[in-house]
C-alpha positions as CSV (number, residue, x, y, z in Angstrom):
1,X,66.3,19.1,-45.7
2,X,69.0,21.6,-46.2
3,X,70.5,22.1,-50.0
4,X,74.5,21.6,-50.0
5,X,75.4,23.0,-53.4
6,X,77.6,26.1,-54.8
7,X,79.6,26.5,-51.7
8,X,82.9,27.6,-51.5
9,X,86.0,26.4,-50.0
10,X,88.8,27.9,-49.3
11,X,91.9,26.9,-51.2
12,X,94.4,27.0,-48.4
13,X,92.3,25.1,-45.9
14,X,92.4,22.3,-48.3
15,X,96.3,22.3,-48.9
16,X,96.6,22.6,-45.3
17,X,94.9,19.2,-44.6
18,X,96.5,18.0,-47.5
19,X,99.8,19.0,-46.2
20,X,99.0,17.3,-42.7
21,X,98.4,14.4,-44.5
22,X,94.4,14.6,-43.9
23,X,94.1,14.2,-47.6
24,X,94.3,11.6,-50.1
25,X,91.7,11.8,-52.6
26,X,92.7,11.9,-56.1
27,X,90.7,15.0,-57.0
28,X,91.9,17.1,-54.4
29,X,94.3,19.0,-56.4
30,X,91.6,19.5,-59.1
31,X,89.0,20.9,-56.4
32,X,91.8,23.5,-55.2
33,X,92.1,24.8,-58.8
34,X,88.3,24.9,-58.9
35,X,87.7,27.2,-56.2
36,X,89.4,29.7,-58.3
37,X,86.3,30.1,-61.1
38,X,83.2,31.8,-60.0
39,X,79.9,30.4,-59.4
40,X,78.7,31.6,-63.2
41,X,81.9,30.2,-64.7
42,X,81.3,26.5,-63.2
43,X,77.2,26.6,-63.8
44,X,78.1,27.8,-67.7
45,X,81.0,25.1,-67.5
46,X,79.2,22.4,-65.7
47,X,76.9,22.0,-68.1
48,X,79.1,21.7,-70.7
49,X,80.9,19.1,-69.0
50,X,77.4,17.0,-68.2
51,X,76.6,16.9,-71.9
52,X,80.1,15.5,-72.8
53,X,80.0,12.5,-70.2
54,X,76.3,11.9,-71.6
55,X,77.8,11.7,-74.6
56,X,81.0,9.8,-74.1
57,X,80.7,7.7,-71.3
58,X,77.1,6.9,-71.0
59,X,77.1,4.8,-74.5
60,X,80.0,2.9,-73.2
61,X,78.4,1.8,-70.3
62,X,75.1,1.0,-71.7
63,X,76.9,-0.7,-74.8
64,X,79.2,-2.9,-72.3
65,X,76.3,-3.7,-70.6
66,X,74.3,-5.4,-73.2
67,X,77.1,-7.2,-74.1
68,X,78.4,-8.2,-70.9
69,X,75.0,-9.5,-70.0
70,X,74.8,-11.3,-73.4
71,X,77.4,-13.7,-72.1
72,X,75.2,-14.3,-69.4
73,X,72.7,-15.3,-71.9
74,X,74.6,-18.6,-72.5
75,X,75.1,-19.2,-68.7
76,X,72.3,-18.7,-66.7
77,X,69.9,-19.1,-69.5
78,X,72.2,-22.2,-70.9
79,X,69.6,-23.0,-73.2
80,X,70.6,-26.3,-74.5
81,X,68.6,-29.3,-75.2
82,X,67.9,-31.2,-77.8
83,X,64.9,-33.6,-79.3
84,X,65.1,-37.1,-77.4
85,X,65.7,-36.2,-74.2
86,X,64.0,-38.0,-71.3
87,X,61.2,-36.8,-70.0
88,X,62.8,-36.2,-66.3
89,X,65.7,-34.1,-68.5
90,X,63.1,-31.9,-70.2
91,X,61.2,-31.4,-67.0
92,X,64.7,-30.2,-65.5
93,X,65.7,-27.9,-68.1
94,X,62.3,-25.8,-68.1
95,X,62.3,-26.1,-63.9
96,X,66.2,-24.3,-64.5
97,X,65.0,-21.4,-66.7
98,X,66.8,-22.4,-69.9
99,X,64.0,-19.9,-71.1
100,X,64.9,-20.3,-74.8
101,X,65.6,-24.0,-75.1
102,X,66.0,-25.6,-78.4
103,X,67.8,-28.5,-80.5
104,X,71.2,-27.6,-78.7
105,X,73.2,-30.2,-77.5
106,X,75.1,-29.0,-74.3
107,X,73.3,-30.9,-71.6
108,X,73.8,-34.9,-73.3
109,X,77.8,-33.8,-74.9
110,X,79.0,-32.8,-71.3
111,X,77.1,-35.2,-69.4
112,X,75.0,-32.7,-67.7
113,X,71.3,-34.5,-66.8
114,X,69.5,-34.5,-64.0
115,X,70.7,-33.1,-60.9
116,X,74.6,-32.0,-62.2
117,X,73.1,-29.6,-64.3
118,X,71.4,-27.7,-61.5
119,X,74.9,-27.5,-60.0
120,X,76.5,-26.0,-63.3
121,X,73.6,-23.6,-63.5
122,X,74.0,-22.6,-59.2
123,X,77.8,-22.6,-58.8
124,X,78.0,-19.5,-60.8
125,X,76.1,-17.8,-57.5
126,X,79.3,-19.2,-55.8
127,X,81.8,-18.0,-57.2
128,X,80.5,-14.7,-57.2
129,X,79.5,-15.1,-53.2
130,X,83.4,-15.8,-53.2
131,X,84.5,-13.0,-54.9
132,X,82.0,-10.2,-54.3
133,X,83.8,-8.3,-51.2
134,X,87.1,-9.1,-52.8
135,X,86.3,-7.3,-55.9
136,X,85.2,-4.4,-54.2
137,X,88.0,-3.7,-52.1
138,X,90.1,-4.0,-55.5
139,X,88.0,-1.9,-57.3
140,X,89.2,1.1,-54.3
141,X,92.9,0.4,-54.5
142,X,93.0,0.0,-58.6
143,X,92.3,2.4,-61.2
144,X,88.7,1.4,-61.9
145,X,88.1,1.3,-65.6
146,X,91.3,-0.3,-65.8
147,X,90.5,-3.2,-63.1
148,X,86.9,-3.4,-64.9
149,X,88.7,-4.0,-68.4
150,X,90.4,-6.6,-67.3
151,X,87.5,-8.3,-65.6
152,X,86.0,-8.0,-69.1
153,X,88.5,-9.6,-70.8
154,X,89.0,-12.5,-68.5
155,X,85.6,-12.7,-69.3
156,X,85.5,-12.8,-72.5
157,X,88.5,-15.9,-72.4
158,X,86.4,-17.5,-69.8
159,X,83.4,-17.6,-72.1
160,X,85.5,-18.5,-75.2
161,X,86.9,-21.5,-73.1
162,X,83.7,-23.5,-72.5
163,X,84.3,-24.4,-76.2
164,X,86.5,-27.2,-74.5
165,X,85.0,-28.3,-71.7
166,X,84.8,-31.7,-71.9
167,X,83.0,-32.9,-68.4
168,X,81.3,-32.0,-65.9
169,X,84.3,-31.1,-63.4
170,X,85.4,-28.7,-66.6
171,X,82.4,-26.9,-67.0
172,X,81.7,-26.6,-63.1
173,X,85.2,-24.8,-62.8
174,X,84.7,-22.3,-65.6
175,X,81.6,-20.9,-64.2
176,X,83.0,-20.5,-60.8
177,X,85.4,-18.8,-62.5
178,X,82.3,-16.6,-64.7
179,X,81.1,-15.9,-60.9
180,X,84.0,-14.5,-59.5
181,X,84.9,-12.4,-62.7
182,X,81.3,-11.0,-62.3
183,X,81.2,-10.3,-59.3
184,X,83.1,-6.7,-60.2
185,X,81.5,-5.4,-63.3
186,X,78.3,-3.7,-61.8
187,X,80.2,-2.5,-58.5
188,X,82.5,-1.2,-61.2
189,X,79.5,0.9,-63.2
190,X,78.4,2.1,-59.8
191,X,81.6,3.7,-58.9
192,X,82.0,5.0,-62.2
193,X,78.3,6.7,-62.0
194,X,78.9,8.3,-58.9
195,X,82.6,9.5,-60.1
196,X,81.3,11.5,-62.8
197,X,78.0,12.3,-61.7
198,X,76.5,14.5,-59.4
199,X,74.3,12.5,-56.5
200,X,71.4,14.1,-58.0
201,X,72.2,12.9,-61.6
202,X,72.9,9.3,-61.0
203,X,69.6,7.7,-60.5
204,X,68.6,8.2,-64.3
205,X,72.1,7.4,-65.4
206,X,72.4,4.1,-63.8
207,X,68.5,3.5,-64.4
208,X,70.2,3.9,-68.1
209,X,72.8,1.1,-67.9
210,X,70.8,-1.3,-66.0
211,X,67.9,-1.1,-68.3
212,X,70.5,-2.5,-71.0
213,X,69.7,-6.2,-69.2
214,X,66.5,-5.8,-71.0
215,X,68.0,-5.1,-74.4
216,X,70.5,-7.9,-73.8
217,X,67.6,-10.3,-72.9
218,X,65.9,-9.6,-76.5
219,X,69.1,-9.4,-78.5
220,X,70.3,-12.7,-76.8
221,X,67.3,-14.7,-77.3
222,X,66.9,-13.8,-81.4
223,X,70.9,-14.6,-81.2
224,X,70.4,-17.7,-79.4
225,X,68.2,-18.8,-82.1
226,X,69.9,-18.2,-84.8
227,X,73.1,-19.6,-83.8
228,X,71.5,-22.5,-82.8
229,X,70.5,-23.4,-85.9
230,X,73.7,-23.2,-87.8
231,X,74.8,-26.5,-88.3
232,X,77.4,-26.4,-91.3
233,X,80.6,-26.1,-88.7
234,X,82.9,-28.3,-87.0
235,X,81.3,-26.7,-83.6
236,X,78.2,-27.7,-82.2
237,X,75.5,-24.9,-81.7
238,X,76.5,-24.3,-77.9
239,X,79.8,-24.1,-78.8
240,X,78.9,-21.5,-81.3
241,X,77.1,-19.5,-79.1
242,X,80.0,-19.6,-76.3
243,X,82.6,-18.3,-79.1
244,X,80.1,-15.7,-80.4
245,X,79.5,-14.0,-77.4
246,X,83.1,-14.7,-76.2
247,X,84.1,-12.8,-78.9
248,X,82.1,-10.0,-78.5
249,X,82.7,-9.3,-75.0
250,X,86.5,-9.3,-75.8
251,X,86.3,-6.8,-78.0
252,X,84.0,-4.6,-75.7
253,X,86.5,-5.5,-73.1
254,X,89.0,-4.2,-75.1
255,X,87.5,-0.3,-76.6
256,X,86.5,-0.1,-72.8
257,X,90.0,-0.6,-71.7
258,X,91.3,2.3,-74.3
259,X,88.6,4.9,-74.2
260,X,86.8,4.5,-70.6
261,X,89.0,7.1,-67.9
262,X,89.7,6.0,-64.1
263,X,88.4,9.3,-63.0
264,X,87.5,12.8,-64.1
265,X,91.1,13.8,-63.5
266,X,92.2,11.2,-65.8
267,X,89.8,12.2,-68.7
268,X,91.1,12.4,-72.1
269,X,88.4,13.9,-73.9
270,X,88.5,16.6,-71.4
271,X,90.7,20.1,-71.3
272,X,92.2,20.6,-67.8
273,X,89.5,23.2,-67.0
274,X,86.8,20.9,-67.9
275,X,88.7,18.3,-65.6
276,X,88.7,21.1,-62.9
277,X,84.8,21.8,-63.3
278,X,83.9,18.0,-63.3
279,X,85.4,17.2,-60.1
280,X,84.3,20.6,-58.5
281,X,80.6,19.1,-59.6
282,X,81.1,15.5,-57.9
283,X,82.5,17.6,-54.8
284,X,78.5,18.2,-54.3
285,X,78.4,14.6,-53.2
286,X,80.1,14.9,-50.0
287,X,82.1,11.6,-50.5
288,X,85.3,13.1,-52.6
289,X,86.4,11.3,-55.9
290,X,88.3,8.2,-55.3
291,X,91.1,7.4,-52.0
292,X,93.3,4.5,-52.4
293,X,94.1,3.9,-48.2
294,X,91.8,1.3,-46.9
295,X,90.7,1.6,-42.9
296,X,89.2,-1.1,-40.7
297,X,87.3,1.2,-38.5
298,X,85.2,2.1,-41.7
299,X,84.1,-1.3,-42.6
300,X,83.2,-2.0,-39.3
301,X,81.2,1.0,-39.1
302,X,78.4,-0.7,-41.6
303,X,77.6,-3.7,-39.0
304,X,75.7,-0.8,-36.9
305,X,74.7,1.5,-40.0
306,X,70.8,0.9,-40.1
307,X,70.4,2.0,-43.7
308,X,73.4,0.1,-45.3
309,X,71.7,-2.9,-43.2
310,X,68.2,-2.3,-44.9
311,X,69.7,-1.8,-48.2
312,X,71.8,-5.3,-47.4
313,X,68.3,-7.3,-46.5
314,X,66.8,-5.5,-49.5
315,X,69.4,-6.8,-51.7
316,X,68.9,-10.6,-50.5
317,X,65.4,-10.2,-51.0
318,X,66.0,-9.1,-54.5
319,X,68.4,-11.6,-55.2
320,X,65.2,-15.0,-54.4
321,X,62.9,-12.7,-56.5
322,X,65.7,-12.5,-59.3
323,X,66.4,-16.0,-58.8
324,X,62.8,-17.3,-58.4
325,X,61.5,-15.8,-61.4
326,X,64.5,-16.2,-64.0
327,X,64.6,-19.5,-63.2
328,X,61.2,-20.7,-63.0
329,X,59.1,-18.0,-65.7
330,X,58.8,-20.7,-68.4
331,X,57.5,-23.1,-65.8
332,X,54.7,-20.9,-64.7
333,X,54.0,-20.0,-68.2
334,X,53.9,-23.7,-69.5
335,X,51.5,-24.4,-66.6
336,X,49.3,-21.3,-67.7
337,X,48.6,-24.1,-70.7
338,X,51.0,-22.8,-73.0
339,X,53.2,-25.4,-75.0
340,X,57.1,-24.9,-74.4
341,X,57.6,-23.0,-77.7
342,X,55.1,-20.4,-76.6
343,X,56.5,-20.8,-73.3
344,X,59.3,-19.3,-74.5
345,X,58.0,-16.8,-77.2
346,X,56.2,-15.4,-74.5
347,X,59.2,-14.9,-72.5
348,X,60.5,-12.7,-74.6
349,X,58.5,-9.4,-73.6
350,X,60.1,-9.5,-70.2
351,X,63.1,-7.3,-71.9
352,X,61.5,-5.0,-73.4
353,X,59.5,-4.0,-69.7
354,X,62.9,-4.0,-67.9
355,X,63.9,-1.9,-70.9
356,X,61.1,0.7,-70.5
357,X,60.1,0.2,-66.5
358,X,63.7,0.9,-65.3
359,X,64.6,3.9,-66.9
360,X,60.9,5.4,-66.1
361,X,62.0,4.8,-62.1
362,X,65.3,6.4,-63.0
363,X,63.2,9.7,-64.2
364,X,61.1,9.9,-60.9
365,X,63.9,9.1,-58.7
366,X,66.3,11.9,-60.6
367,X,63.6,14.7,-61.0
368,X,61.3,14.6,-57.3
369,X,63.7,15.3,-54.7
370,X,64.5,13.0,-51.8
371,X,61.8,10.4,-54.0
372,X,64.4,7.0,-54.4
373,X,62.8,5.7,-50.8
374,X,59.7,6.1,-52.0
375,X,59.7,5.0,-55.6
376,X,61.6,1.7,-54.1
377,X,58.9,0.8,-52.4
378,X,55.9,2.1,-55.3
379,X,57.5,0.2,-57.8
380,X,57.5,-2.9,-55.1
381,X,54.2,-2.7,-55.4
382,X,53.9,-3.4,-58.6
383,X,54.7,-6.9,-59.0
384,X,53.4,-7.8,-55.9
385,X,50.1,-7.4,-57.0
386,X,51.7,-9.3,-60.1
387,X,51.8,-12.2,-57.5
388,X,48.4,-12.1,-56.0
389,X,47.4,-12.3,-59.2
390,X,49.2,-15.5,-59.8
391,X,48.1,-16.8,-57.0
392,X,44.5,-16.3,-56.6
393,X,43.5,-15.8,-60.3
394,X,42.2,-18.9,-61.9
395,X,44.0,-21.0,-64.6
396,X,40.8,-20.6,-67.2
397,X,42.3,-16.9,-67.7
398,X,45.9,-17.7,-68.8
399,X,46.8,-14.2,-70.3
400,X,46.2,-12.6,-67.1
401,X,48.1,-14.9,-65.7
402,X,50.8,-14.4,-68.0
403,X,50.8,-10.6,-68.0
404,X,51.1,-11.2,-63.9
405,X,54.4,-13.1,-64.7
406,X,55.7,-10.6,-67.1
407,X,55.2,-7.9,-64.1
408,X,58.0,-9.4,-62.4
409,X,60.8,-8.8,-64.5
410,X,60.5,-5.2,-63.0
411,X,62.7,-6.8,-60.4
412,X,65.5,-4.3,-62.1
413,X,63.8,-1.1,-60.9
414,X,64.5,-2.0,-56.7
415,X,67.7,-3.1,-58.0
416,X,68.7,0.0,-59.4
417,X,66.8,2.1,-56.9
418,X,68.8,0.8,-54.0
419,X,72.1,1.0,-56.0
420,X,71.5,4.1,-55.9
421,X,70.3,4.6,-51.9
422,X,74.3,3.3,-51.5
423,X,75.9,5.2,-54.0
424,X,74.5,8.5,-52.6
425,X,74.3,7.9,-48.8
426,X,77.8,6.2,-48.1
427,X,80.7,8.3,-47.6
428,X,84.1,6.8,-46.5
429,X,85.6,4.8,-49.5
430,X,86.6,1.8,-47.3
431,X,83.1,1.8,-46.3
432,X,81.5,2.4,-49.7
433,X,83.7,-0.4,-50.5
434,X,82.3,-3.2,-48.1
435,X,79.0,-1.8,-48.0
436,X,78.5,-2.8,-51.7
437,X,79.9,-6.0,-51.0
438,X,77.5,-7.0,-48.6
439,X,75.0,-5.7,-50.9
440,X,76.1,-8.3,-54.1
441,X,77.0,-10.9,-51.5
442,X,73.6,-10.8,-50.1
443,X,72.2,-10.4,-54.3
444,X,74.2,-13.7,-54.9
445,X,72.5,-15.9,-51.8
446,X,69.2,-14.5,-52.6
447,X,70.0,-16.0,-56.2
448,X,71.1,-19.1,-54.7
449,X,67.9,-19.2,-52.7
450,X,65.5,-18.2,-54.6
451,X,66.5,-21.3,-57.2
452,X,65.1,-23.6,-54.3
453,X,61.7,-22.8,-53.6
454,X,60.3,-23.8,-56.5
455,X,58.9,-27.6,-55.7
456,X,58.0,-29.4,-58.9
457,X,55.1,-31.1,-56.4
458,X,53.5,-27.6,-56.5
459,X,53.5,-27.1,-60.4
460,X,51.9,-25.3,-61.8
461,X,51.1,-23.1,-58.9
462,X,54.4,-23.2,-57.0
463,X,52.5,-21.7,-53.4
464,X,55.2,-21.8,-51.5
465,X,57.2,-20.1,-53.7
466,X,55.0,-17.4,-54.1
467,X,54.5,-16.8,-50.7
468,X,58.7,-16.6,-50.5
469,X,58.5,-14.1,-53.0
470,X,55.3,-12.5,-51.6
471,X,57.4,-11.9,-48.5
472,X,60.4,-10.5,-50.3
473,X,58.1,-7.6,-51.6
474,X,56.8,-6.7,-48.5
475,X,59.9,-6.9,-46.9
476,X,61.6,-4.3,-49.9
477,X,58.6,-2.2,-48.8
478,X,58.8,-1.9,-45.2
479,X,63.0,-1.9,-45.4
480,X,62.8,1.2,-48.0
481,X,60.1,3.1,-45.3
482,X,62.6,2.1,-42.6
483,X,65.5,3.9,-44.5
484,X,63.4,6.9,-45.1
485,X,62.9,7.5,-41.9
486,X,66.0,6.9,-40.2
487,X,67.5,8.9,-42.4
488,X,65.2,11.8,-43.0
489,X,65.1,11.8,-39.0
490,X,69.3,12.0,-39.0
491,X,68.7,15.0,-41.7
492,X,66.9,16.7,-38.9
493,X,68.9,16.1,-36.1
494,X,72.0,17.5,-38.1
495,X,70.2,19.7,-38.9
496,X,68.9,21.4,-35.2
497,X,72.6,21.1,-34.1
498,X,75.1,22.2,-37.0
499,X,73.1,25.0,-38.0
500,X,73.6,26.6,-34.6
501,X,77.3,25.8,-34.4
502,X,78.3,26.4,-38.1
503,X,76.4,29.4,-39.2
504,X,74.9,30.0,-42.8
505,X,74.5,26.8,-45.2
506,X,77.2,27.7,-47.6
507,X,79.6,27.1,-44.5
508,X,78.1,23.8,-44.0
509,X,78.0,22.5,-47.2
510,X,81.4,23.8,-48.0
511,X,82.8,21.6,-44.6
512,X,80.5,18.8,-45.9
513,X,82.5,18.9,-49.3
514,X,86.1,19.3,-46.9
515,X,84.9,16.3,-45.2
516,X,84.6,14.1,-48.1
517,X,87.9,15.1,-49.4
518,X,89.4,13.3,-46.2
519,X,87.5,10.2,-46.6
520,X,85.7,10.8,-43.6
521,X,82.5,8.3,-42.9
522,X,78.9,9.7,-43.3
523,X,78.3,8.8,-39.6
524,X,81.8,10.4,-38.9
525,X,80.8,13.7,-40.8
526,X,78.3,15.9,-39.2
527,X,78.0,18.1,-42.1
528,X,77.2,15.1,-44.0
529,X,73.1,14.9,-45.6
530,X,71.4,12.1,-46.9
531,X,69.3,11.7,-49.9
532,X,66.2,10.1,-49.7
């Protein structure tokens, strides 16, 4: 595949679309300006400016990660038992993933047992399935870091208010709520990524962020813990956890709101040059920076893309695995023949290998060219040998069993991986826009699935919901070797008929760059080159 980098464009080209109206993006201006420094002056500059987003907004993200995921510590993990329950409660707390349950009293004070609580911990999926295609098109026709602040902080209330939930109704309305105020935090760290980052840059960055779920998942379980055993307060433990992490994520919430920048033009901690040289770098991306004007014909346009439809099925798939295994690990592990306190202390690994697995798929992905296809579906591979191990090994060899489990919390890796596949290979910001909506739509029914195959009949084996998740892996595989292909054949076919009408590759890739400036589609721009 051709290389589209270091081309030039000429300034007046670009003010004559932008005077014809052909031109909205945000960055254009900048991009003009940027034509005017030579190719030594921007490779000198440009790596300059890489350092000081490493350095200024990767932190952020990572750090609002972990905390943002903390409060999901409380919520999908809801932890909250305490000694005396019935038998049937206890069996449905472990069967619901309240991986770190202890003497907590959430489940008896709000009325929660049997069958209400699997509501509370499902409608979440709900309200984000609500909200997911809503938030995206918001996050195109806001200033992003802005819009993402504010999700944060109506977060942070939303957590804070479960304090007061009194009932069942209460509690089922404020994680709706959580659902829907999720739903545009990681579309929001995508967008951000690809903003500031070149195309070839961005798989290790967001490998970066999203390996912060693993931090979270250790941090929140030793927090968990101790908060729960506080007891001289007027709150009970949950309600001590809620307000803790409520807490927190308002004032993340609010440093991200005052230091995080809608766009490289918007940049603070940058001089205007540097501002110039950072969107001349995202230019290499072919999709411009950021337009505001939203246009049906580009939504439409992903009902017949066969890559954003891959990257769709692979996101349901992901979403049961996610699902599946978050809810159920201490089950399996408790039917490995380990009591529920182990089952839990041996949960606790699980961050530490999205922590280090994640990152390591990042690396590959960012330094072998055209590799995020393939690593997508070798890291698949992974734990779905995790599962035939689960399933075929015998129960007399419970650490192998358990080191099978702990293999699936790798889930993050395809995550990220195709993130990434969308980021980089959708141009057209109205499309970009509903094509990662269908993605976290899709995430949020998988979740909502994969919380139903589990039958307690088929403890401590769970058949058919390995064979469920069994198929998810295979399909990740084949849908990632489908998307290769297609694409890498639509490289070549550009390829045979632009070269002969367009001339050297430095006129290509400079149209390619044009082309993103007006918003135009990947399937709309010929020049247009996909990474695999």
């Amino acid at each position: 595949m051709m290389e589209l980098k270091k081309a030039k464009v000429d300034p007046s080209t670009v003010e004559k679309d932008f005077a014809l109206g052909e031109v909205h993006d945000i960055g254009a201006n900048l991009y003009v300006e940027a034509e005017q420094l030579s190719a030594e002056e921007l490779e000198q500059e440009g790596a300059k400016v890489l350092r000081i987003l490493d350095w200024r907004i990767m932190p952020i993200l990572y750090v609002t990660y972990v905390i943002q995921f903390l409060g999901m510590v409380p919520h999908v993990s809801l932890l909250f038992t305490r000694p005396g329950c019935s038998s049937h409660s206890a069996f449905h707390i472990d069967k619901l993933s309240l991986n770190y349950a202890s003497a907590y009293t959430l489940i008896p004070d709000l009325g929660l047992e049997g069958q209400r609580y699997s509501w509370v911990a499902a409608i979440f999926n709900f309200g984000y399935l609500f909200w997911a295609i809503p938030a995206n098109l918001l996050i195109q026709k806001l200033p992003v870091a802005k819009y993402m602040g504010g999700m944060l902080l109506t977060w942070s209330v939303l957590v804070v208010a479960h304090i007061g939930a009194k009932n069942y109704a209460g509690i089922l309305v404020l994680r709706f709520l959580l659902g829907m105020a999720e739903a545009g935090v990681s579309p929001c760290m995508m967008v951000i990524t690809s903003m500031f980052y070149k195309r070839s840059e961005q798989p290790l960055r967001m490998a970066i962020w999203l390996s912060a779920n693993g931090m979270a998942t250790m941090v929140g379980a030793l927090l968990g813990f101790g908060l729960g055993h506080s007891h001289n307060t007027n709150l009970h433990s949950w309600q001590l956890i809620f307000l803790t992490i409520g807490l927190l994520n308002f004032v993340c919430g609010g440093v991200f709101l005052a230091v995080m920048p809608d766009s490289p033009s918007s940049a603070r901690f940058l001089t205007h040059r540097q501002r110039v040289v950072a969107v001349r770098r995202v230019a290499e991306n072919m999709i411009g920076v950021k337009t505001r004007k939203i246009k049906l014909s580009q939504a439409i346009e992903n009902v017949y893309d066969v890559k954003v439809l891959c990257c769709a099925c692979i996101g349901i798939a992901c979403g049961v695995i996610n699902g599946g295994v978050s809810n159920f690990a201490s089950s399996l592990i408790k039917g490995f023949g380990f009591s529920g306190i182990y089952a839990t202390l041996l949960q606790l690994p699980t961050g530490a290998f999205e922590a280090a697995i994640v990152p390591i798929c990042g690396i590959v992905a960012t330094y072998v060219p055209n590799s995020r296809c393939i690593v997508l579906a070798v890291v698949s591979l992974v734990p779905f040998g995790g599962l035939l191990g689960i399933r075929f090994t015998s129960l007399d060899h419970r650490w192998t069993l358990v080191g099978c489990t702990w293999l699936q919390y790798i889930i993050g890796a395809p995550v990220i991986v195709s993130w990434n596949l969308l980021s980089t290979n959708v141009a057209g910001h109205t499309k970009r826009a509903f094509a990662n909506g269908i993605w976290f739509t899709m995430y949020a029914a998988g979740n909502v699935a994969g919380a139903n195959i589990f039958f307690a009949r088929e403890a401590p084996r769970y058949y058919s919901a390995l064979t469920g998740l069994l198929v998810c892996y295979a399909g990740i595989i084949v849908l990632s070797i489908l998307a290769y292909v297609v694409m890498r054949w639509e490289n070549a076919r550009r390829d045979g008929q632009v070269e002969a009408v367009d001339g050297t590759r430095e006129e290509i890739s400079s149209k390619a760059i044009l082309d993103g400036f007006k918003d135009m589609t990947d399937m709309e721009s010929k020049h247009f080159r996909y990474a695999l």
